[in-house]
C-alpha positions, 0 to 999 in steps of 0.5 A: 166104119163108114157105114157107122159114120154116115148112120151117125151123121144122118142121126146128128141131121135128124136132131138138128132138124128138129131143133130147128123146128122146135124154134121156128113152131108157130105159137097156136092162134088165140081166140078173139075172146083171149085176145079181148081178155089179154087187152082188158088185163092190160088197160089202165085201170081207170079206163071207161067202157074197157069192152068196148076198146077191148073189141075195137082194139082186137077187131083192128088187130084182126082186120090187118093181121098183125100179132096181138103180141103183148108187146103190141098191145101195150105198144098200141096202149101206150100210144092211146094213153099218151095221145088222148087218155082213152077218150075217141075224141078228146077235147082241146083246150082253147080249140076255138082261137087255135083254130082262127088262129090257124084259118087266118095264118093259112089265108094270109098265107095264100093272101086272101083278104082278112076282112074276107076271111071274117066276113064268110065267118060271119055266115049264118050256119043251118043251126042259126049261128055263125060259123064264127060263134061255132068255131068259138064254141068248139071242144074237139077236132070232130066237132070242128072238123065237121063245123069246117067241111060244113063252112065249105059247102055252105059260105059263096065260094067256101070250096074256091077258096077255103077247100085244104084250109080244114086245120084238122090235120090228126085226130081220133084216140091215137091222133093219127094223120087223117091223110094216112088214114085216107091212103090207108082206107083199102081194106077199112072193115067198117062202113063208112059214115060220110068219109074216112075223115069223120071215122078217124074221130071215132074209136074203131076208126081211130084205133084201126088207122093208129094201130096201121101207122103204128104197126103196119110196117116192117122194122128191125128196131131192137125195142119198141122206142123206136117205133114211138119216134116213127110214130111221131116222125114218120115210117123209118125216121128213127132208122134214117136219123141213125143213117144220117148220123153215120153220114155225119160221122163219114164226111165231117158234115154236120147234119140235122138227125131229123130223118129226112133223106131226101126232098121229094117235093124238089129234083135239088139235093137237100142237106143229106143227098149232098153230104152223101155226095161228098163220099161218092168216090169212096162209095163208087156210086154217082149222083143218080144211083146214090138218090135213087137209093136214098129214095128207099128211105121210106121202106126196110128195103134201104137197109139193105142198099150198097148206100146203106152198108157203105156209108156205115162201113165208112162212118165205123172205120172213121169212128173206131167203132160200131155206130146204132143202128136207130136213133131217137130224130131230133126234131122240135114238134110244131103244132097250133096245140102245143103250146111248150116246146116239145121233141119227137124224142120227148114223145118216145120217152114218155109213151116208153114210159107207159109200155114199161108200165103196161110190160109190169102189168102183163108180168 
């Protein structure tokens, strides 16, 4: 009878074994040229040169190793549509005067004369015209990133005095941060023309640094919403403004659901870090371990702080019930281009929109 027993449970063992490893087998890897066509299925009809995204769609997929998933593809599309409607370098409307009007905040700013700022305008570039003439006659961020950095290097004292003035700050099909570009350059598969800047403005470039701060992070979010906010907001906003609301909801403090956890440009506490405060007898944790810990806000290694797990224990106590674990940050986008008031949650909502389209398309 024993014997019969432990037969059977080494059989019941053996089938449970591979279950398991019927759910955890690897779908087999796609060809470049499946995942092309995969893409090419999924673009908007309209689209122009759809061979060419296709190839640098994939080749950026490749190069960093993530899935080229249906649900990442039409994440990464729907982001591109959004930002620039599938142009490498889209063209902005009244660039010219945003970009004066930027320069000129930016010298005050830093009080440097304005009768200074216009006089250097007012240099005659290597093609015969004036910085200011060019300027007035930009119609997209890479002709005027290129006109600024040439300005630089040419007015008397452009770099002491104008160097960080560059108002390009994003660019590119997917409008991605020229400074995450830049920290995300080890690895960058092409040859670089000149500067990590100037490949942010073409489609390989663009796409593969989109497709990073996309992308090229850890997260738990349940849909791809949240990863829209982020992308507008920064890496775990979505997941930060939840752990703000939970905050909120523990210690009675009003707080701004921006994302913010800490401000890492001053040892003084912000608005989160003292509302955390308020509750560090109930959560046993003292100042330094509570900011320690809110300084893993920028990775998925802070879901999984006491901080964390506390802090929503004691928030779902107060409030009765389970809180979300992602929330949309309420932030108000601020922008020389944007000319309405627009938030990160309206850009979620709308690049949301084009995935669920895209999602149809795959059907």
């Amino acid at each position: 009878m024993q014997v019969h027993r432990l037969i059977m449970s080494i059989a019941a063992l053996l089938v449970l074994a591979g279950c398991g490893s019927q759910r955890t087998q690897e779908p087999p890897a796609r060809t470049p040229a499946q995942v092309k066509a995969d893409i090419l299925r999924l673009l908007p009809a309209k689209t122009v040169d759809r061979q060419g995204w296709a190839t640098d769609i994939q080749a950026a997929f490749a190069a960093q190793n993530i899935a080229p998933t249906t649900q990442n593809l039409c994440s990464v599309l729907a982001v591109t549509e959004q930002e620039s409607t599938f142009q490498a370098d889209p063209t902005v409307p009244g660039l010219g005067k945003i970009a004066r009007d930027e320069i000129d905040r930016r010298a005050a700013k830093a009080h440097i004369p304005g009768l200074l700022v216009s006089g250097a305008l007012q240099v005659r570039s290597p093609n015969g015209k004036s910085y200011s003439d060019r300027l007035n006659a930009a119609r997209s961020e890479k002709e005027l990133s290129a006109i600024f950095d040439d300005f630089i290097g040419m007015v008397p004292m452009g770099q002491t005095l104008f160097a960080g003035f560059n108002p390009v700050h994003t660019g590119g099909p997917m409008q991605v941060s020229i400074d995450f570009a830049e920290q995300q350059a080890k690895g960058y598969p092409y040859p670089v023309d000149g500067s990590i800047r100037r490949e942010v403005f073409t489609r390989r470039g663009g796409m593969y640094f989109g497709i990073a701060h996309l992308l090229g992070y850890p997260a738990s979010y349940p849909q791809p919403l949240y990863r829209f906010a982020d992308f507008n907001a920064g890496w775990y906003a979505s997941r930060n403004a939840a752990f703000q609301n939970a905050v909120s909801r523990a210690s009675g403090i009003p707080l701004v659901l921006d994302g913010d956890l800490v401000r890492y440009d001053s040892i003084m506490p912000g608005t989160t870090e003292k509302a955390v405060r308020t509750l560090g007898k109930q959560l046993d944790m003292r100042n330094p371990t509570i900011r320690d810990q809110l300084e893993e806000g920028n990775t998925l290694a802070f879901e999984h702080s006491k901080l964390y797990q506390r802090v929503f224990e004691l928030a779902e106590q107060a409030e009765g019930r389970p809180l979300p674990r992602a929330v949309l940050p309420g932030i108000v986008l601020q922008s020389p281009k944007i000319t309405r008031k627009l938030t990160t949650a309206w850009f979620a909502k709308r690049v949301d929109e084009r995935y669920q389209r895209c999602m149809a398309r795959a059907d």
